[in-house]
C-alpha positions as CSV (number, residue, x, y, z in Angstrom):
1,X,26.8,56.2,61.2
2,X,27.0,52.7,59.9
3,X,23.3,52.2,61.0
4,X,22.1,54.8,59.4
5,X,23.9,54.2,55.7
6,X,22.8,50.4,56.5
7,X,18.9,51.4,57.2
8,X,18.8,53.1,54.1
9,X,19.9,50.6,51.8
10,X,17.4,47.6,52.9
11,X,15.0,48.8,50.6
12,X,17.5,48.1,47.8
13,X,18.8,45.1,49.9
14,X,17.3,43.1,52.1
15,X,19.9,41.2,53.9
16,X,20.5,44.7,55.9
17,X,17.3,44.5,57.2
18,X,18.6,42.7,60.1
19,X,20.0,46.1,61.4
20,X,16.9,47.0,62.3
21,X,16.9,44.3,65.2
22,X,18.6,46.1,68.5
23,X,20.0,42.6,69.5
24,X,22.3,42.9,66.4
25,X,23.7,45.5,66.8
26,X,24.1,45.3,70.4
27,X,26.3,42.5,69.6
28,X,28.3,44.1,67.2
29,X,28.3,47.3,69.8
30,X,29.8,44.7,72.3
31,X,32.4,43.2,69.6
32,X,33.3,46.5,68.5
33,X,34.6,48.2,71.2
34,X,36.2,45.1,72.4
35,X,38.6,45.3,69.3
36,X,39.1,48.7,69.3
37,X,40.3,48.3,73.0
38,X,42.4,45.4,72.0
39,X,44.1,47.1,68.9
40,X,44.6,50.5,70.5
41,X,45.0,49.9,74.1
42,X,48.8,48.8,74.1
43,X,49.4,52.1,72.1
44,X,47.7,54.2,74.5
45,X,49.1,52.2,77.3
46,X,52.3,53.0,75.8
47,X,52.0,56.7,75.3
48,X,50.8,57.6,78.9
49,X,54.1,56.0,80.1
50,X,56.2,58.1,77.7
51,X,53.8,60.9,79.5
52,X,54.4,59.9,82.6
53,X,50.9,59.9,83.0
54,X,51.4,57.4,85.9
55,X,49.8,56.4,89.6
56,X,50.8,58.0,92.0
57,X,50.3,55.5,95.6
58,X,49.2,57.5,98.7
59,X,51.6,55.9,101.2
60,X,48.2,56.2,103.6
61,X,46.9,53.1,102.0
62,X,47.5,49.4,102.0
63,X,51.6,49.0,101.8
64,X,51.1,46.6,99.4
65,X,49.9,48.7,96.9
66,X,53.4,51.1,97.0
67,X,54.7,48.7,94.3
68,X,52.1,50.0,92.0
69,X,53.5,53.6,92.0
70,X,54.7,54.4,88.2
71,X,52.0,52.9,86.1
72,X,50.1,54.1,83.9
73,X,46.5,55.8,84.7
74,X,44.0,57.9,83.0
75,X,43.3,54.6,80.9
76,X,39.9,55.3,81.1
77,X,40.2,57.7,77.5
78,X,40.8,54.0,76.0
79,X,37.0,53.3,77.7
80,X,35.6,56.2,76.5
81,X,37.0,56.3,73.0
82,X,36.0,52.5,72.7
83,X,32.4,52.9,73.7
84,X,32.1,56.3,71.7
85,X,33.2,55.0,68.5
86,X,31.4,51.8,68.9
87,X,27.9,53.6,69.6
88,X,28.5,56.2,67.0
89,X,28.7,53.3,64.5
90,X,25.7,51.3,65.3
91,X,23.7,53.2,68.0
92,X,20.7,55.3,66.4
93,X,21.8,58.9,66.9
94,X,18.6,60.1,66.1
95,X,17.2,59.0,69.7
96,X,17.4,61.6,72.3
97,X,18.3,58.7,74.9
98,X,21.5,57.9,73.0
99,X,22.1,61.7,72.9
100,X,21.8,62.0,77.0
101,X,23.9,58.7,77.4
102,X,26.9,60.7,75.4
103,X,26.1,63.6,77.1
104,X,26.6,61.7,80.4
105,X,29.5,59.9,79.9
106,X,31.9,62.6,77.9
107,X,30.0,65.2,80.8
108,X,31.6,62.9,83.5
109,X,34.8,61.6,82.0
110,X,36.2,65.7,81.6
111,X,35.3,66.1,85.1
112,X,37.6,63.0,85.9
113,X,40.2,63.8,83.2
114,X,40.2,67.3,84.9
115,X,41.5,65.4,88.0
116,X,43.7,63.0,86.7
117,X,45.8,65.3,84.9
118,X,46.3,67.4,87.7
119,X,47.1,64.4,89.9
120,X,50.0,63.4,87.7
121,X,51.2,66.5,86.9
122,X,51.8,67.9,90.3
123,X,52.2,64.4,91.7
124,X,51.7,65.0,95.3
125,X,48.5,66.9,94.3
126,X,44.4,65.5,95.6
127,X,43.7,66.5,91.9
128,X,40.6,68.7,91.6
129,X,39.5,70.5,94.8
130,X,36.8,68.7,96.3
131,X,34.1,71.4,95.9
132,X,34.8,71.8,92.2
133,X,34.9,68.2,91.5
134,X,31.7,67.6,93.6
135,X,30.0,71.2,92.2
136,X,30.5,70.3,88.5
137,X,29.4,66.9,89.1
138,X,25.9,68.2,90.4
139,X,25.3,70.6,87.9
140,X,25.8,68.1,85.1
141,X,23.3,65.7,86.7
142,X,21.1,68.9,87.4
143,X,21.5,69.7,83.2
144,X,20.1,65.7,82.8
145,X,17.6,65.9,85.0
146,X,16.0,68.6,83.5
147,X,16.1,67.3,79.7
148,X,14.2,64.3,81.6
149,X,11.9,66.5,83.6
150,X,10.8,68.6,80.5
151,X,10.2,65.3,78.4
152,X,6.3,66.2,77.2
153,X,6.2,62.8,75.3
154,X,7.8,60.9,79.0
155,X,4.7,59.5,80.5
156,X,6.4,58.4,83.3
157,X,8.1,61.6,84.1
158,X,9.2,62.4,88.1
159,X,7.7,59.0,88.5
160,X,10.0,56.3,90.8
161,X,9.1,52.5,90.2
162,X,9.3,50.1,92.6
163,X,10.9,47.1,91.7
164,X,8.8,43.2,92.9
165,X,5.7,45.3,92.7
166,X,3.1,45.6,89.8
167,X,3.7,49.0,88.7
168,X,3.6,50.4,91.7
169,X,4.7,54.4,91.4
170,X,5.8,56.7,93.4
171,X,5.5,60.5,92.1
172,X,8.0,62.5,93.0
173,X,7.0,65.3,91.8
174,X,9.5,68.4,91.4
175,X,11.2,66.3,94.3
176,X,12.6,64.3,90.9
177,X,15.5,66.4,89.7
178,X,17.2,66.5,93.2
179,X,16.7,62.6,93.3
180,X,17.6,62.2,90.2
181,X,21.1,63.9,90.6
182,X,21.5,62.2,93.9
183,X,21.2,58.9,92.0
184,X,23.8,60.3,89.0
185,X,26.4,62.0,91.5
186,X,26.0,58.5,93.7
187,X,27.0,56.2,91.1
188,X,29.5,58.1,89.9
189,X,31.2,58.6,93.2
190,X,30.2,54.7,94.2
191,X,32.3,53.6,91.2
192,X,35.3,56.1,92.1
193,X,35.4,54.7,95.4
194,X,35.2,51.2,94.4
195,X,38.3,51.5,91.6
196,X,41.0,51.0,94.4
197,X,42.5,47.5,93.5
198,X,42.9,45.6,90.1
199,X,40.4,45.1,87.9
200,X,37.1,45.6,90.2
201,X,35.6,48.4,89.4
202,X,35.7,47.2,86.0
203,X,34.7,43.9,86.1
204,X,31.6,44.9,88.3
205,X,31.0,47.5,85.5
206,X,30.8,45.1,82.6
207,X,28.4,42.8,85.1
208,X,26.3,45.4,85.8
209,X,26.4,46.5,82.0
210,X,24.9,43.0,81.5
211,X,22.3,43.0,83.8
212,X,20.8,47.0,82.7
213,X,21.1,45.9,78.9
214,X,18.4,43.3,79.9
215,X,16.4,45.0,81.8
216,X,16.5,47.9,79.0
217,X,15.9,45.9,76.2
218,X,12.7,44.5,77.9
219,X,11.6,48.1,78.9
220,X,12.4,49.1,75.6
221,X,10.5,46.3,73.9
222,X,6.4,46.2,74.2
223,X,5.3,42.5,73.8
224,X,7.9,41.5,76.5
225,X,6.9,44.9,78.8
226,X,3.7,43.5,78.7
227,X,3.7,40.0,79.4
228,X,6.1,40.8,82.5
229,X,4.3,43.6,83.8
230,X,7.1,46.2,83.3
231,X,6.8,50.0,82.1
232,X,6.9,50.6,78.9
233,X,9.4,52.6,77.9
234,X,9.0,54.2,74.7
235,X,12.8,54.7,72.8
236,X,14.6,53.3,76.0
237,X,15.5,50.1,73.8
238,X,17.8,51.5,71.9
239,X,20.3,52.0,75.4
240,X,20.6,48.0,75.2
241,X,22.9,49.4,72.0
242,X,25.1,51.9,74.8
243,X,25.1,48.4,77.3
244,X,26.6,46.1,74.8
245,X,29.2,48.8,73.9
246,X,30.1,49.4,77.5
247,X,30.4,46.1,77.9
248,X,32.5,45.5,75.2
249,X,35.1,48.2,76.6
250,X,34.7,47.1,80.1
251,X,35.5,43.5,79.0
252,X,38.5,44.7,77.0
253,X,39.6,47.2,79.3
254,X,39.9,44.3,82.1
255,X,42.9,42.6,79.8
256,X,45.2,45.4,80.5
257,X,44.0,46.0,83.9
258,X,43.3,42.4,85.5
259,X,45.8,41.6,88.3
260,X,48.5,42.8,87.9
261,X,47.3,45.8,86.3
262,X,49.0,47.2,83.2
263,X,47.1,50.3,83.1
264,X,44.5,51.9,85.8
265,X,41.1,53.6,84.5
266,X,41.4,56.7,86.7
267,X,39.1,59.1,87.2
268,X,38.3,59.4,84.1
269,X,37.2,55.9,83.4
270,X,35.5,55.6,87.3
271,X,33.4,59.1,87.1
272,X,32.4,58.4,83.2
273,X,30.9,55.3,83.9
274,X,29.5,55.5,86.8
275,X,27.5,59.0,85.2
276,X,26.4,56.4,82.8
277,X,25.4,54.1,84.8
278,X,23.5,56.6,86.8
279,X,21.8,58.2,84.1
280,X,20.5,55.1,82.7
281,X,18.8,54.0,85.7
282,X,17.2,57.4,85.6
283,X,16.0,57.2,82.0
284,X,15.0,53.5,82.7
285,X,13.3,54.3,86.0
286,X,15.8,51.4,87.5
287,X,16.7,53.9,90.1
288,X,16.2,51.2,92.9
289,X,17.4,47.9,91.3
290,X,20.4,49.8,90.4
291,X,21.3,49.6,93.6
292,X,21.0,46.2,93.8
293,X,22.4,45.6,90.4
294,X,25.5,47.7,91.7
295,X,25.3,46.6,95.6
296,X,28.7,46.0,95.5
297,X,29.5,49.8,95.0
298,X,26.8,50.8,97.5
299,X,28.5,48.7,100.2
300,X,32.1,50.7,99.4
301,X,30.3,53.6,99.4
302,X,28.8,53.2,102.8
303,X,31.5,52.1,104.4
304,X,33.6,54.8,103.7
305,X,30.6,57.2,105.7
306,X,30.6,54.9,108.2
307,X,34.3,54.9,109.0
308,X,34.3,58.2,108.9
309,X,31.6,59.3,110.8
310,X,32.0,57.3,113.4
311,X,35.4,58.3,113.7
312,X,34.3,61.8,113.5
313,X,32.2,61.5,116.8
314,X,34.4,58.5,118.6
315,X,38.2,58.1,117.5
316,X,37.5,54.9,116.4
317,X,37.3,53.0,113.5
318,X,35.0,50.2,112.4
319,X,37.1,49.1,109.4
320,X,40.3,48.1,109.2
321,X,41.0,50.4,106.6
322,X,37.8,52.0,104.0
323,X,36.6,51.5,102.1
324,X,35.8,47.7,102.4
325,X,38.2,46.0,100.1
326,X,41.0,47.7,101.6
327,X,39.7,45.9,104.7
328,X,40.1,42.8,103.7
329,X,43.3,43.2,102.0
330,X,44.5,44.2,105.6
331,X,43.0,41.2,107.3
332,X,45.7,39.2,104.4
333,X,43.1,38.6,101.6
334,X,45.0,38.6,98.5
335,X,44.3,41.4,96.1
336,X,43.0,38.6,93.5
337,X,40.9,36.9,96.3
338,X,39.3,40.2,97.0
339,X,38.5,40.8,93.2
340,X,37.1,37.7,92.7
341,X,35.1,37.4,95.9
342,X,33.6,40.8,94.9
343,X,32.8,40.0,91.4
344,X,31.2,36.9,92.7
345,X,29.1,38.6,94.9
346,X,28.2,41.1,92.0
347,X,26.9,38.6,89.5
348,X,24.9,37.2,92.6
349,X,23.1,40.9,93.0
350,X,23.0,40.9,88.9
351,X,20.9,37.6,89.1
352,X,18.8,38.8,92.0
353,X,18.2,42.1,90.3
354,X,16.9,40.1,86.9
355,X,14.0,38.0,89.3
356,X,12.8,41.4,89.4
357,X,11.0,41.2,86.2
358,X,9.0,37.9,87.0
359,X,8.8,38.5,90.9
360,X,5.5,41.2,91.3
């Protein structure tokens, strides 16, 4: 909104031509929904107590995590809101990637809401039956891949790069909308899976935010596309706008839930980014690096199959306890060690995932 009202006064004033430059206004995307989180989050904090909108601790799980019972969750509405208002005031709404990226992460975060509320209402409750959780999840990602797949003016449609390689394609073919909601449904399960102790789901998510808005931004832009040998996306640059405000909410998001958490993201917060993360790597045709930018989650994410498949056909485990950071909070990792570790090892993957673009 504020982009647009600025835009069409630098005619009359030149000084607001400098909104035209998406680094501006991914920093002020960033800033923005850091404040917002900072001024509203202890007031939403505060209202899903008075809820009782709280966690409610599986005694199946690490029994150091009982003491956690009683706060707050669903915190992820504070993510949301942030990022929302913050793209909605300097994002271009006008560009049908912007649009998706909304469409994505509101999609995603009602499916997780869904869940949440009937978690804390009926307390001892899964939340959503698996099926319906899982089935609404695929037929959002099935909605996205087929505004991608009937993109005339995409010139890369159903086409999978390969990342270390000089434009090296892969079509897919029709085969691209079932990929394409395996790679949306993934992440946004990956990040579910990985939001089990304080602070590192979203700390991996603002790392990874900072790695995609990068890569975006260089898609996105043609002089650098070209003298780093990367596709060209048309329009994509203006998703470095949607990183910055992720960012930005991720990074003020982790005050309240940092060790020991105030306030957990829920579903809501896990499922709604990890859509978005999923969906840009589509749009982006980062499919691959995103695994790489987000190897962290792929690693909880597998080792959850693996324990239980393999206790499925033996009786035995592999892990301690799955997925992997409960592990090593068996073994007597700390829970702050774990984080840390974790995010450690993320930013490694981040900085791996960024030689990409000079390594073909």
């Amino acid at each position: 909104m504020l982009y647009s009202l600025f835009i069409s006064l630098q005619e009359l004033y030149s000084p607001f031509n400098v909104f035209r430059y998406i680094t501006f206004r991914t920093a002020l995307a960033a800033i923005t929904a850091l404040l917002i989180t900072f001024i509203v989050g202890p007031w939403i904090i505060g209202r899903l107590r008075r809820l009782s909108l709280t966690q409610y601790v599986r005694d199946d799980g690490p029994k150091s995590h009982l003491c956690k019972s009683g706060t707050p969750t669903m915190g992820g509405v504070l993510i949301i809101l942030s990022v929302m208002s913050s793209v909605l005031l300097w994002g271009d709404l006008s560009n049908k990637y912007v649009l998706i990226m909304i469409l994505a992460i509101i999609g995603y975060g009602l499916i997780g809401l869904t869940d949440d509320y009937l978690k804390t209402v009926r307390r001892n409750s899964r939340g959503l039956r698996g099926w319906y959780k899982f089935g609404a999840q695929i037929v959002l990602a099935l909605l996205i891949g087929l505004l991608f797949y009937h993109d005339p003016n995409d010139l890369y449609i159903a086409k999978l790069s390969i990342p270390f390689f000089k434009k090296w394609l892969i079509d897919l073919g029709w085969f691209y909308i079932p990929f394409s909601i395996l790679v949306i449904v993934g992440a946004s399960n990956a990040v579910n899976l990985t939001d089990g102790i304080d602070g590192l789901a979203i700390g991996l998510v603002g790392i990874a935010c900072l790695a995609n808005g990068a890569l975006v931004y260089i898609s996105g832009n043609a002089v650098f596309a070209r003298y780093l040998n990367v596709l060209h996306l048309p329009g994509t640059g203006e998703l470095t706008v949607f990183c910055g405000a992720m960012f930005g909410a991720a990074l003020g998001f982790l005050w309240y839930n940092s060790y020991p958490a105030e306030v957990f993201m829920g579903d809501v917060g896990s499922l709604g980014l990890g859509g978005a993360l999923g969906t840009l790597a589509v749009i982006t045709k980062q499919e691959i690096i995103l695994a790489v930018v987000g190897g962290i989650f792929v690693i909880e994410t597998f080792s959850v199959i693996i324990q239980v498949g393999v206790f499925k056909l033996t009786g035995k485990r592999v892990f301690k306890m799955a997925p992997i950071h409960h592990h090593f909070e068996v073994k007597g990792w700390p829970e702050p060690k774990v984080i840390v570790r974790f995010w450690i090892v993320g930013i490694i993957l981040a900085l791996l995932s960024l030689t990409s673009l000079k390594v073909r």
